[in-house]
PDB file of N, H, CA, C and O in Angstrom:
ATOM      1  N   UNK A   1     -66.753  36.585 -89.587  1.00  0.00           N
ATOM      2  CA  UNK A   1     -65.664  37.414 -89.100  1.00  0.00           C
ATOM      3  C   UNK A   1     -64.744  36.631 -88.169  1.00  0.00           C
ATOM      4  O   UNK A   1     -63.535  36.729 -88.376  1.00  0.00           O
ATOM      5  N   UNK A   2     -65.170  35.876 -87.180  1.00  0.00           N
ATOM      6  H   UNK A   2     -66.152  35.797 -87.011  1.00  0.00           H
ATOM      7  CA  UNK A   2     -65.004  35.190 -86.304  1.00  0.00           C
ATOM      8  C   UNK A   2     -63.724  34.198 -87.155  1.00  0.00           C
ATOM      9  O   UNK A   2     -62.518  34.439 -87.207  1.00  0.00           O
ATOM     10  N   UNK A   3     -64.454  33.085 -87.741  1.00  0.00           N
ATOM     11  H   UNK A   3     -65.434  32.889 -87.699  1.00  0.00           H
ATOM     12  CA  UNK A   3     -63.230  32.202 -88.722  1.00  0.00           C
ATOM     13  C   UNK A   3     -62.145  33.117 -89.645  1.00  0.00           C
ATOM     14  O   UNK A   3     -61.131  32.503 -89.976  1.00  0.00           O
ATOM     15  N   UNK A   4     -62.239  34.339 -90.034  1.00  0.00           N
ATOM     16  H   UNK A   4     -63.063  34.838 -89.765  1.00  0.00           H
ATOM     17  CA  UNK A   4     -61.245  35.165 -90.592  1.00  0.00           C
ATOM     18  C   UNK A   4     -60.070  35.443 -89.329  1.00  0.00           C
ATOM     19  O   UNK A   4     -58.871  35.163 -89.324  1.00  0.00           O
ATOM     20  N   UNK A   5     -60.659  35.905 -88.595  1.00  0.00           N
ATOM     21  H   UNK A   5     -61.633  36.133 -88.599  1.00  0.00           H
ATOM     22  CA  UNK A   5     -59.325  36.248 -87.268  1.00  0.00           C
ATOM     23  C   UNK A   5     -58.906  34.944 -86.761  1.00  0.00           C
ATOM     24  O   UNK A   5     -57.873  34.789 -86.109  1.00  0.00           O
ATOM     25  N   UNK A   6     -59.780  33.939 -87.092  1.00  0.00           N
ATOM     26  H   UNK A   6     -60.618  34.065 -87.622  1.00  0.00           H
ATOM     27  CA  UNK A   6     -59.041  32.364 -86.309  1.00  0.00           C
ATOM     28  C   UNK A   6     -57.945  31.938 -87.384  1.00  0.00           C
ATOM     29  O   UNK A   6     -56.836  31.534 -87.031  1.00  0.00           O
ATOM     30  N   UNK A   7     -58.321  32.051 -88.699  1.00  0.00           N
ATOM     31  H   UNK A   7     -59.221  32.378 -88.985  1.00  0.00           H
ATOM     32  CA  UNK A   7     -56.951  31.566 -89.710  1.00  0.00           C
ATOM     33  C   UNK A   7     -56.214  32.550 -89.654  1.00  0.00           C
ATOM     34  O   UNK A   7     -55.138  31.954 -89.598  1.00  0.00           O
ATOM     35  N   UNK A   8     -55.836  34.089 -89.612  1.00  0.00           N
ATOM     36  H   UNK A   8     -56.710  34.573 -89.657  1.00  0.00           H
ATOM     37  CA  UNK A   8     -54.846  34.979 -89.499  1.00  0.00           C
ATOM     38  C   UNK A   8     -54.322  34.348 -87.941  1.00  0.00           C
ATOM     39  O   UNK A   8     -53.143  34.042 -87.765  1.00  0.00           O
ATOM     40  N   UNK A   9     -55.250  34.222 -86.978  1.00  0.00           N
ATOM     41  H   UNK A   9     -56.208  34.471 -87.120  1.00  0.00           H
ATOM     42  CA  UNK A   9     -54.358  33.975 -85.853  1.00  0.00           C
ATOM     43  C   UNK A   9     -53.194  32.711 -86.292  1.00  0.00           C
ATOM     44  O   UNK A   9     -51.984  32.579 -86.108  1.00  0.00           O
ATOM     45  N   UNK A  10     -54.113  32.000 -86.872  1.00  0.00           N
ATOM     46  H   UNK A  10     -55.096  32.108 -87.022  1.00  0.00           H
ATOM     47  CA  UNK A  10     -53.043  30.232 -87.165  1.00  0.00           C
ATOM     48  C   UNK A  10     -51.944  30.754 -87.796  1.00  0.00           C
ATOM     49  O   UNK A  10     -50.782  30.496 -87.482  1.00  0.00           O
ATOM     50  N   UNK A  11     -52.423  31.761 -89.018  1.00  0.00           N
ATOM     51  H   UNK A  11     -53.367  31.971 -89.273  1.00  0.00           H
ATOM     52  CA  UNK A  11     -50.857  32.119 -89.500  1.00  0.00           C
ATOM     53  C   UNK A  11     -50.133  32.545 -89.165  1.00  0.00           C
ATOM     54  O   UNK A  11     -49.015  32.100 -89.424  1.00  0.00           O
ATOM     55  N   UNK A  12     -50.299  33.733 -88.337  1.00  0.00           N
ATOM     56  H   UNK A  12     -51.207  34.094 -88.126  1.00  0.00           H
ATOM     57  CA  UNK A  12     -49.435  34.604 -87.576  1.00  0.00           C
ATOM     58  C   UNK A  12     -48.496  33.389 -86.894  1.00  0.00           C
ATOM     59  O   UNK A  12     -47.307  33.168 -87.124  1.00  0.00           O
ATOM     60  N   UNK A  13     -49.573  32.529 -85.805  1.00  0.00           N
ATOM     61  H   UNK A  13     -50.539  32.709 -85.618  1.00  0.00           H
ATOM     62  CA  UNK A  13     -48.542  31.517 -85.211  1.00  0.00           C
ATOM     63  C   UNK A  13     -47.506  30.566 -86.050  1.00  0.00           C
ATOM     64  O   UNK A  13     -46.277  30.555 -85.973  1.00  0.00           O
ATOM     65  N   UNK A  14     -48.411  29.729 -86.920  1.00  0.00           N
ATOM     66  H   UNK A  14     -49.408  29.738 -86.983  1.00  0.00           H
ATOM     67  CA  UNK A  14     -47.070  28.961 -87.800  1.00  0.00           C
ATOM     68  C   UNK A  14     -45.823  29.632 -88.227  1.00  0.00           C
ATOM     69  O   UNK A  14     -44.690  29.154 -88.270  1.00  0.00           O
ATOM     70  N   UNK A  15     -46.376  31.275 -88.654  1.00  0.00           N
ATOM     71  H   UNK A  15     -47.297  31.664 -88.619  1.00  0.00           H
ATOM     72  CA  UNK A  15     -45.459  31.990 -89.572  1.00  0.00           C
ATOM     73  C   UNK A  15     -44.116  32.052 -88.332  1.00  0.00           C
ATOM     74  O   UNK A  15     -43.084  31.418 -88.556  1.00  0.00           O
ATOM     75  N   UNK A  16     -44.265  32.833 -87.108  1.00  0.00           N
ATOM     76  H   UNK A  16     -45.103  33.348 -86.926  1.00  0.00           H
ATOM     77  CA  UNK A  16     -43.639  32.566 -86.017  1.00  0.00           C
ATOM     78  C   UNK A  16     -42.970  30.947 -85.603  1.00  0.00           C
ATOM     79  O   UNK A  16     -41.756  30.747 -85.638  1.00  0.00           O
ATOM     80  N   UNK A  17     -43.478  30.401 -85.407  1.00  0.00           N
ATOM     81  H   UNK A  17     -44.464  30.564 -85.379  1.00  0.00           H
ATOM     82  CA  UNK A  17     -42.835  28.880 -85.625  1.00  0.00           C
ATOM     83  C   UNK A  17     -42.040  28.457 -86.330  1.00  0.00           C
ATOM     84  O   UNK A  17     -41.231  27.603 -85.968  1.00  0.00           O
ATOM     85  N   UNK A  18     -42.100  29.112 -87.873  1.00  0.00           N
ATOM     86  H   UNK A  18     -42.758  29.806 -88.167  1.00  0.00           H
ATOM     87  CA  UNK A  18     -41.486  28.691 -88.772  1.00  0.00           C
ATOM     88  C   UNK A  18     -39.771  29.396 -88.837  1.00  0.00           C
ATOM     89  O   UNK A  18     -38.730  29.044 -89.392  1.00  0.00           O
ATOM     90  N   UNK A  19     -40.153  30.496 -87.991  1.00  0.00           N
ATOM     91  H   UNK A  19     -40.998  30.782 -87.540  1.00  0.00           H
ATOM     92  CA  UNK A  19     -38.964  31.452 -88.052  1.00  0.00           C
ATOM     93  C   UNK A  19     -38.445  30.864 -87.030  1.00  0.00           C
ATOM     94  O   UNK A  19     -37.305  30.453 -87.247  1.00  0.00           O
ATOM     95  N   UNK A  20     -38.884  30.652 -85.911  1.00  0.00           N
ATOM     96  H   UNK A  20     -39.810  30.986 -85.735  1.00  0.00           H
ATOM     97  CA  UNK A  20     -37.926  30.189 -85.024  1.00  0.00           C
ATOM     98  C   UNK A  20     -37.350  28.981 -84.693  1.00  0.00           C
ATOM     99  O   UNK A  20     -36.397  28.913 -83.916  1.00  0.00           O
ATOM    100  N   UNK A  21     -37.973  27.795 -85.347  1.00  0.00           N
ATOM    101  H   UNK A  21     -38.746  27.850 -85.979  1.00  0.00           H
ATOM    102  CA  UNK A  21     -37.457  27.062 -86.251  1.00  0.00           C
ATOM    103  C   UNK A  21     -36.081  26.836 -87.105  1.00  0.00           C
ATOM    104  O   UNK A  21     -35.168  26.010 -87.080  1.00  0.00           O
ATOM    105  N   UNK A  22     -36.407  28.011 -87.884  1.00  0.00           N
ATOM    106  H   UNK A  22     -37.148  28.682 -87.904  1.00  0.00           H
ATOM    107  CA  UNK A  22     -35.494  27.904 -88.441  1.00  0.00           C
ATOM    108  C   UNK A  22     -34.010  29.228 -87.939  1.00  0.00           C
ATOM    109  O   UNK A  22     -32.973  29.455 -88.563  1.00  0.00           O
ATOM    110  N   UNK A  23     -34.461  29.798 -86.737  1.00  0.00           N
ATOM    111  H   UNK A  23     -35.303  29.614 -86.230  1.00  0.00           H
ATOM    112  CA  UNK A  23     -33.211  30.405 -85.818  1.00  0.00           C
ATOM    113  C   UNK A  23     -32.522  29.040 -85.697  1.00  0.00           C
ATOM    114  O   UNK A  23     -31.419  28.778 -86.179  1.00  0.00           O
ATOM    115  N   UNK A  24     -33.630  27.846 -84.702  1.00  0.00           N
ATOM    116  H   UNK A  24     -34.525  28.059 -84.311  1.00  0.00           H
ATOM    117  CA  UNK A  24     -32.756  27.322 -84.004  1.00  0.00           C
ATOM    118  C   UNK A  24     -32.208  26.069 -84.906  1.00  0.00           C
ATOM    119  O   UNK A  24     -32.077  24.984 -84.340  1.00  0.00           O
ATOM    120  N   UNK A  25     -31.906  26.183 -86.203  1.00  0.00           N
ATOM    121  H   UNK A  25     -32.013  27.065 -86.663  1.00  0.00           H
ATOM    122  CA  UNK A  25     -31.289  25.600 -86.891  1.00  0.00           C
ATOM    123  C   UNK A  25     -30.095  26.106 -87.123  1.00  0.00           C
ATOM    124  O   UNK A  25     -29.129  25.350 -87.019  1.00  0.00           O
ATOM    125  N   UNK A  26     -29.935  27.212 -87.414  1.00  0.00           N
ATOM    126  H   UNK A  26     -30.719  27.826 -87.499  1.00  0.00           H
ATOM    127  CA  UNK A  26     -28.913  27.946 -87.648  1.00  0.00           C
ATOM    128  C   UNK A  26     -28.020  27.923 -86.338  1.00  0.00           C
ATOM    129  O   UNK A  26     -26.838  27.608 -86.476  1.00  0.00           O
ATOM    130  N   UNK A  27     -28.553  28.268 -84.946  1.00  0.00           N
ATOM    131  H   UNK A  27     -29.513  28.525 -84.835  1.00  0.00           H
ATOM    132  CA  UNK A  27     -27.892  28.284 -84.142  1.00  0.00           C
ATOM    133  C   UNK A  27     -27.419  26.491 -83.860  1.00  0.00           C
ATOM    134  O   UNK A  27     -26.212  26.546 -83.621  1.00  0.00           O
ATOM    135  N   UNK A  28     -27.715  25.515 -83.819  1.00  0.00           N
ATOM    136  H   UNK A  28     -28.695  25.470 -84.013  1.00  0.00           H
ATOM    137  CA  UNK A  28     -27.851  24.250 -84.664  1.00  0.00           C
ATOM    138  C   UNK A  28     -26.292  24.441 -84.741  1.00  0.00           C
ATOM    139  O   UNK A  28     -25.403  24.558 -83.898  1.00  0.00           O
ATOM    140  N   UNK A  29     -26.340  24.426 -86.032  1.00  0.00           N
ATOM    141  H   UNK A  29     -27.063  24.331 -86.717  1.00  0.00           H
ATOM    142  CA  UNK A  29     -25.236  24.329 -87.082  1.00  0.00           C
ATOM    143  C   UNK A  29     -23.650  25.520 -86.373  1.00  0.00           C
ATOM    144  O   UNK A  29     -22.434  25.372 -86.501  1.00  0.00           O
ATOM    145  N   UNK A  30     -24.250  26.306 -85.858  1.00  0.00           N
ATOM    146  H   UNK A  30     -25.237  26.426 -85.754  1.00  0.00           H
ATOM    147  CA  UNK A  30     -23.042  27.104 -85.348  1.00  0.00           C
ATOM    148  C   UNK A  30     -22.444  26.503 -84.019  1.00  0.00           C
ATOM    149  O   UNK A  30     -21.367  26.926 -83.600  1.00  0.00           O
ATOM    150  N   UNK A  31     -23.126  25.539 -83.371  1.00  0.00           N
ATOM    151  H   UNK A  31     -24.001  25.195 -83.711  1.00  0.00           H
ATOM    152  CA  UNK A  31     -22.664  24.536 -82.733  1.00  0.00           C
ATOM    153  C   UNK A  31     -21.909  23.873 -82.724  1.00  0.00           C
ATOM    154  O   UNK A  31     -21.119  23.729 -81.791  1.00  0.00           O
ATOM    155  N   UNK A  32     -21.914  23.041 -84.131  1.00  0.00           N
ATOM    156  H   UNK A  32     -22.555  23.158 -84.889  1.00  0.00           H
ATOM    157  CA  UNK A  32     -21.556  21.700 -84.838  1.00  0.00           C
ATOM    158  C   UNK A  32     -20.258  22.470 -85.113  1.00  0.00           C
ATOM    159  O   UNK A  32     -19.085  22.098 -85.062  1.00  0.00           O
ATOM    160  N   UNK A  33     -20.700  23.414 -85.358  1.00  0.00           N
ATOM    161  H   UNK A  33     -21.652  23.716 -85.399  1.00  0.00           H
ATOM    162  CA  UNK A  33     -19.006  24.027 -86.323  1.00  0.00           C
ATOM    163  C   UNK A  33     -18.147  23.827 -84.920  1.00  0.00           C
ATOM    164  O   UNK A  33     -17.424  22.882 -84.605  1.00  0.00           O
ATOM    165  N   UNK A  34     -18.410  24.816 -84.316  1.00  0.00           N
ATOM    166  H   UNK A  34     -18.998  25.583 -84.572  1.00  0.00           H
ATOM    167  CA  UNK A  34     -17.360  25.064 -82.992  1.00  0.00           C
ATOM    168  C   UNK A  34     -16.937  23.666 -82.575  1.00  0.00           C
ATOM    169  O   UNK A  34     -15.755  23.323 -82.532  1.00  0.00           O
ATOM    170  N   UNK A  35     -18.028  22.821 -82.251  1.00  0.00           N
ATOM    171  H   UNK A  35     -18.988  23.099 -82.286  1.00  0.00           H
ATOM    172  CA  UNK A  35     -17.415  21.692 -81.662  1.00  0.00           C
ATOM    173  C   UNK A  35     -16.264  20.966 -82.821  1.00  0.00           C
ATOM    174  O   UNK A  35     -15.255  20.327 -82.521  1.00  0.00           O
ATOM    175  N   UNK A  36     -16.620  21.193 -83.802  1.00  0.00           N
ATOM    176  H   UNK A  36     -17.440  21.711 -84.045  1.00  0.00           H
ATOM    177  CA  UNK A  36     -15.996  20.091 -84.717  1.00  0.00           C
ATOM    178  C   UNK A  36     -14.257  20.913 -84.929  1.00  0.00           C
ATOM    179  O   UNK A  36     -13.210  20.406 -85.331  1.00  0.00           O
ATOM    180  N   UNK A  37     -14.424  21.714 -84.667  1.00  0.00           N
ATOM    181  H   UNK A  37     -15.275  22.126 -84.341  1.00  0.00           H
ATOM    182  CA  UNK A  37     -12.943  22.561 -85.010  1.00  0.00           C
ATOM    183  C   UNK A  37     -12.380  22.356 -83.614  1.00  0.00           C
ATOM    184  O   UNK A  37     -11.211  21.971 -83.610  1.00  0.00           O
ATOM    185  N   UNK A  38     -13.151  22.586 -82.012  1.00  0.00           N
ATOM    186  H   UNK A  38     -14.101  22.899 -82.015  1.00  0.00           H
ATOM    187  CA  UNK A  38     -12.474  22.370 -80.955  1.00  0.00           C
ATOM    188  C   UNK A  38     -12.315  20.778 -81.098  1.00  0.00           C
ATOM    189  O   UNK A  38     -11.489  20.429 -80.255  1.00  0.00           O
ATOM    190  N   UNK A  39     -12.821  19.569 -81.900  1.00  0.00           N
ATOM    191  H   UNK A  39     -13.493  19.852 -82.585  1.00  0.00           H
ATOM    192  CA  UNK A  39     -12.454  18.392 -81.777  1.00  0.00           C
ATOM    193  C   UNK A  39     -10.978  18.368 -82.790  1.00  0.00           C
ATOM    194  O   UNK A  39     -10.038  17.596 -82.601  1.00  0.00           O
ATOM    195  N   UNK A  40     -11.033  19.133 -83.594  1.00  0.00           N
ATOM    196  H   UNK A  40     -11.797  19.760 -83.747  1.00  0.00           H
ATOM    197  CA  UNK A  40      -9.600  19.147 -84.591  1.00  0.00           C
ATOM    198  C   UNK A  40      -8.519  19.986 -83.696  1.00  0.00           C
ATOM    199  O   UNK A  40      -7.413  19.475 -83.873  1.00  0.00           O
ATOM    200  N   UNK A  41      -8.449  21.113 -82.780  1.00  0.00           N
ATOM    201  H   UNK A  41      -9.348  21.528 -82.636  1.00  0.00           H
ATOM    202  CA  UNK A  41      -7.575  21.105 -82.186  1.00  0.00           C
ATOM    203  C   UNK A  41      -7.343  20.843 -81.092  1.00  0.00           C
ATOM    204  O   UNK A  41      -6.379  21.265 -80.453  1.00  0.00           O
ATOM    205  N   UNK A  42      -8.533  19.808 -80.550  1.00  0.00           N
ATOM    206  H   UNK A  42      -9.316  19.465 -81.069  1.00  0.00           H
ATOM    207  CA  UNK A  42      -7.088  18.848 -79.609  1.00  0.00           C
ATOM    208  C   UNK A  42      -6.484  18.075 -80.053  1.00  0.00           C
ATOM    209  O   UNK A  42      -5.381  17.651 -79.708  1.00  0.00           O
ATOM    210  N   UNK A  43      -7.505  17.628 -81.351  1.00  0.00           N
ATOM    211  H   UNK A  43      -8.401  17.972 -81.631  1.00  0.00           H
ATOM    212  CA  UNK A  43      -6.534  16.239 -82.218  1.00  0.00           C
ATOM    213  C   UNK A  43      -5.223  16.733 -82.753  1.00  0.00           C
ATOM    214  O   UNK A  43      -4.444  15.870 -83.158  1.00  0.00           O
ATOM    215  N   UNK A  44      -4.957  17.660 -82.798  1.00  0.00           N
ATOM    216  H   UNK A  44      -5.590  18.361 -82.469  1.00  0.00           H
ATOM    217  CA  UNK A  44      -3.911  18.195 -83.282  1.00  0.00           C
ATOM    218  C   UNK A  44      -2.693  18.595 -82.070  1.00  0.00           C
ATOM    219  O   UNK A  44      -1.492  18.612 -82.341  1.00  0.00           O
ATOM    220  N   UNK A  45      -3.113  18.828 -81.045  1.00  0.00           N
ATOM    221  H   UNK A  45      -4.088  18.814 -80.824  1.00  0.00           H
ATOM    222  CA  UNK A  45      -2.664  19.487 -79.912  1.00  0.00           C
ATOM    223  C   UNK A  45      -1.193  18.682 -79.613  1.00  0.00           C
ATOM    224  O   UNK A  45      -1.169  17.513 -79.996  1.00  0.00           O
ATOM    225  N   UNK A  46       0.201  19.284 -78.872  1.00  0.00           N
ATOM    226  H   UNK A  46       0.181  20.234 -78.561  1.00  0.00           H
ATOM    227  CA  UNK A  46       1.480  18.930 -79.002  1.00  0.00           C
ATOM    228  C   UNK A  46       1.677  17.811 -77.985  1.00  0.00           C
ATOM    229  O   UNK A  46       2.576  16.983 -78.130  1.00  0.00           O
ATOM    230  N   UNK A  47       0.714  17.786 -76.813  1.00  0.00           N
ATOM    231  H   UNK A  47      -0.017  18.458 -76.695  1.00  0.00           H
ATOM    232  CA  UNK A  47       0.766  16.863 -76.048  1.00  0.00           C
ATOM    233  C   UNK A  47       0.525  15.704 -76.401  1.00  0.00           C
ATOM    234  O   UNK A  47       1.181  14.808 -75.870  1.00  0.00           O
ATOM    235  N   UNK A  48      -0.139  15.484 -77.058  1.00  0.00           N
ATOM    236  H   UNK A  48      -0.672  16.212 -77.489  1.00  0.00           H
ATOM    237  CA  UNK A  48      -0.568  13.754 -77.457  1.00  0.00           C
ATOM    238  C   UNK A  48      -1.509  13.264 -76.486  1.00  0.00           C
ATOM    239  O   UNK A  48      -2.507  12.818 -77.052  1.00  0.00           O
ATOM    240  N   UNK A  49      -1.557  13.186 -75.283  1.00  0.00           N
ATOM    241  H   UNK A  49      -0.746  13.549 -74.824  1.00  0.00           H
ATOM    242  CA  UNK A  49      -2.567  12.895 -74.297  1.00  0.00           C
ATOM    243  C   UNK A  49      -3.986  13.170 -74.511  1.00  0.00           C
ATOM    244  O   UNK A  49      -4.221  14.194 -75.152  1.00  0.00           O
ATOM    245  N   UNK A  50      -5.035  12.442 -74.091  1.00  0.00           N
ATOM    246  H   UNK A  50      -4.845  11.610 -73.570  1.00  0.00           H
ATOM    247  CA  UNK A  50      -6.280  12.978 -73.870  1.00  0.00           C
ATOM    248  C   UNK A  50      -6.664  14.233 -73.409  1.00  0.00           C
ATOM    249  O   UNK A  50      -7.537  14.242 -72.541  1.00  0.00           O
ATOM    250  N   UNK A  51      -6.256  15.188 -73.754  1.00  0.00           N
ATOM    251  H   UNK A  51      -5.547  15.180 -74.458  1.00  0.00           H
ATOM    252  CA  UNK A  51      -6.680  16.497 -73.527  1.00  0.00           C
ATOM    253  C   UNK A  51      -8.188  16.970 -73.440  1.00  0.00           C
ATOM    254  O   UNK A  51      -8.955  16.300 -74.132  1.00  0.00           O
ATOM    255  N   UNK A  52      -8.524  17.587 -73.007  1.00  0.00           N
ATOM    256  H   UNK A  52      -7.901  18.131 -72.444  1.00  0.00           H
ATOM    257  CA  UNK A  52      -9.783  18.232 -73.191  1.00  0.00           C
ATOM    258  C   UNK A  52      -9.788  19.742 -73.096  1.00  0.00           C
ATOM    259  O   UNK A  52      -9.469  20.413 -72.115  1.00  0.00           O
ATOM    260  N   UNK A  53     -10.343  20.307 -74.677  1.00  0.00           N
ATOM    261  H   UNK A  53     -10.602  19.762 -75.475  1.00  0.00           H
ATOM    262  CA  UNK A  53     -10.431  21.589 -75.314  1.00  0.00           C
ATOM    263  C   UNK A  53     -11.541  22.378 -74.211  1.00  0.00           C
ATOM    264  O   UNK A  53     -11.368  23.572 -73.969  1.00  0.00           O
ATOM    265  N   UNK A  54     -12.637  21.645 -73.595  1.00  0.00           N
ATOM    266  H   UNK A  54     -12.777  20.675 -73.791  1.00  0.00           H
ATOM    267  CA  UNK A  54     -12.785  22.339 -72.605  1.00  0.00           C
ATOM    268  C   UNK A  54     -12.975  22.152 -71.225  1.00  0.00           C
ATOM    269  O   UNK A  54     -12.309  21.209 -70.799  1.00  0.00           O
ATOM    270  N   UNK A  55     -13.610  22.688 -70.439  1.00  0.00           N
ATOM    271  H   UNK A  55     -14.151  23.454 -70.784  1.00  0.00           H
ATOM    272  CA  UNK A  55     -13.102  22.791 -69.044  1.00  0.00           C
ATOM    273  C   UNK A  55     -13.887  22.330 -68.145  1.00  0.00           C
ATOM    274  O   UNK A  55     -13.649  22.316 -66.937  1.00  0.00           O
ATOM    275  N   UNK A  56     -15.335  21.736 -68.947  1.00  0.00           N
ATOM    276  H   UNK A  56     -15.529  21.748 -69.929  1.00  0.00           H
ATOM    277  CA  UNK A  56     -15.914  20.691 -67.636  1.00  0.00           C
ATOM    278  C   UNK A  56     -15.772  19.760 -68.276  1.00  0.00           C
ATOM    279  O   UNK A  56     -16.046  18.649 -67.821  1.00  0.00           O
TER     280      UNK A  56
END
């Protein structure tokens, strides 16, 4: 009985791991986006100067 609740426990955990995992991939990637579009509009921006899109 004992080794039955120890592999459901392992799964429960990996299964959890695996999900959050793969949140923080997604949140990841929604990163990359933002930055990469705030790097296209300063490159684009009317000043020409080294600008910075943000504020620290």
């Amino acid at each position: 009985m004992v080794p039955v609740l120890l592999v459901l426990l392992l799964a429960l955990i990996l299964f959890g791991a695996g999900f959050a995992v793969k949140v923080l991939w997604y949140i990841a990637l929604a990163v990359l986006v933002i930055w990469l579009l705030g790097f296209l509009v300063r490159s684009t921006s009317p000043s020409g100067g080294r600008s910075r899109w943000y504020r620290w």
